[in-house]
N, C-alpha and C positions, 0 to 999 in steps of 0.2 A: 254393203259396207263390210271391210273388213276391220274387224276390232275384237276387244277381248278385255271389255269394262273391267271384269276380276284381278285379272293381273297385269293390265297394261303396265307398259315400261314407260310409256309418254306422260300417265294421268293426263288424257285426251281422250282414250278410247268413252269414258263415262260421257262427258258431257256432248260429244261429237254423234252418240246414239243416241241420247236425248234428243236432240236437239233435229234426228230425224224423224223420232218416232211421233215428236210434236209435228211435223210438218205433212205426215204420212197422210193424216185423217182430209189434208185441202188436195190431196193428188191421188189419192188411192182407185179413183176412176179411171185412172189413166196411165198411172204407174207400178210400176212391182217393186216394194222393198227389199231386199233378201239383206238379211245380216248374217254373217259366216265367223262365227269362232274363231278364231286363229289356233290355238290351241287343243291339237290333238289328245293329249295329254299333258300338261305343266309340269309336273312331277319328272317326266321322263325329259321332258323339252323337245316333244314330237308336234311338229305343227302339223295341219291338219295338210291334206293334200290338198288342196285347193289354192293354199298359201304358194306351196313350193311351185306349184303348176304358173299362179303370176308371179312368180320372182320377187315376190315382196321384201323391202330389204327389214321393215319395223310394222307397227300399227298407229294410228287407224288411216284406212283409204278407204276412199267414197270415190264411187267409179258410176258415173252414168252411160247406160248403155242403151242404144237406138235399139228399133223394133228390127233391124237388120241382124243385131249382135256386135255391134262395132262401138267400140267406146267411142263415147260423144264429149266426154267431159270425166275429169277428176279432183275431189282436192284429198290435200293430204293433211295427215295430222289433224289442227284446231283450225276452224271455221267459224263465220260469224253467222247469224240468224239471213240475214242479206244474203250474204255468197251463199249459202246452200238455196233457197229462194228462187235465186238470180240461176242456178246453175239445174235445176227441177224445171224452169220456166223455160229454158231454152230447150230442154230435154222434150218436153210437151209441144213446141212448137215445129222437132222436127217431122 
């Protein structure tokens, strides 16, 4: 996930990393979290490379990714408890 709970510009990035890290602990056998800063810096308005590398145009994106490296799935912004669920579930069953 990319996000940046501190300074998000959406007030999304907080609750949308909640709301993973609540889910982490029923998948963590089978899944990897990684959450990525967006910001390099805030002060200077350096996003991290990671950001510029996916062409991000804002925060936060939740990108599932298969055990190939192939995005399987993403949502953007705010999500419900369900969609993230529903989108982890099909993640584990590819």
């Amino acid at each position: 996930q990319f996000s940046t709970p501190a300074f998000c510009e959406t007030r999304f990035c907080g609750p949308v990393l909640e709301a993973l890290i609540q889910e982490a602990p029923a998948y963590q056998d089978r899944v990897d979290f990684v959450h990525i800063e967006v910001w390099k810096d805030f002060q200077a308005q350096q996003y991290r490379e990671a950001v510029t590398e996916w062409n991000l145009p804002g925060e936060p994106y939740t990108f599932f990714i298969d055990g190939t490296g192939r995005v399987a799935g993403r949502l953007e912004a705010i999500f419900s408890e369900e969609e993230l669920r529903s989108a982890l579930d099909q993640l584990v069953a590819l």
